[in-house]
C-alpha positions in Angstrom: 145.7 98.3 88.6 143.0 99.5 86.3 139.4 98.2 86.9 138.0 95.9 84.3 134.5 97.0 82.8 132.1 94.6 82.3 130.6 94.5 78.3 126.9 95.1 77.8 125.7 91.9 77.8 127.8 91.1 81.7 126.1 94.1 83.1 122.9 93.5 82.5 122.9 89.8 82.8 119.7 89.5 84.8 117.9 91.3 82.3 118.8 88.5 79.7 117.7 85.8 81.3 114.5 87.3 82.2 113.8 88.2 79.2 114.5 84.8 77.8 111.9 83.0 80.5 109.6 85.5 79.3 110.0 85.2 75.7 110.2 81.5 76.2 106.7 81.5 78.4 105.2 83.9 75.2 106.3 82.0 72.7 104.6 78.7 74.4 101.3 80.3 74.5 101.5 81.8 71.0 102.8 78.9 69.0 102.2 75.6 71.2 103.8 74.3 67.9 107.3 75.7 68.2 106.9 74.9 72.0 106.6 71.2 71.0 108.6 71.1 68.5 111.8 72.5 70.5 110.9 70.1 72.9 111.5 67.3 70.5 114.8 68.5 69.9 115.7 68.2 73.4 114.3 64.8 73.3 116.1 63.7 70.6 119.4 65.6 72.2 119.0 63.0 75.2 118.4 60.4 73.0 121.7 60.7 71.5 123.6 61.4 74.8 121.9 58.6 76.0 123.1 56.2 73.3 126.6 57.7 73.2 126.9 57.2 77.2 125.9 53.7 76.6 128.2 52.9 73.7 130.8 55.0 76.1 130.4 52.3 78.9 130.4 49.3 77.2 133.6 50.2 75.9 134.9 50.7 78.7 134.1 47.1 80.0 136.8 45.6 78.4 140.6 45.5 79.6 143.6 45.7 77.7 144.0 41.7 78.3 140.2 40.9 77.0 141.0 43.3 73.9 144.1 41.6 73.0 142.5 38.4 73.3 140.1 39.0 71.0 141.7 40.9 68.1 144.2 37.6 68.7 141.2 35.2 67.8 
């Protein structure tokens, strides 16, 4: 059975994320800016997920019964 080769980017995984914790810690003392700004991003990411997960379980609150009760009324 021939051995698969990794691509590139699988071999030198460990590079890549290093790189991106470094270029993420240079980019935060360069431009505090971008820094704050990607940070309301995520904010506003877990905002959404929040709301969605909410919404999510409220739905879920209701049984068949209770549904066709309502759409009866």
């Amino acid at each position: 059975m021939p051995e698969k080769k990794l691509s590139i980017f699988e071999r030198y995984l460990t590079v890549w994320v290093v790189l991106c914790i470094a270029g993420g810690i240079f980019l935060g003392k360069i431009a505090p800016c971008v820094a704050a700004t990607l940070n309301d991003f995520w904010g506003l990411y877990l905002e959404i997920y929040y709301q969605a997960q909410k919404s999510y379980r409220m739905e879920k609150r209701w049984s068949c019964g209770e549904a066709m009760l309502l759409s009866i009324r």
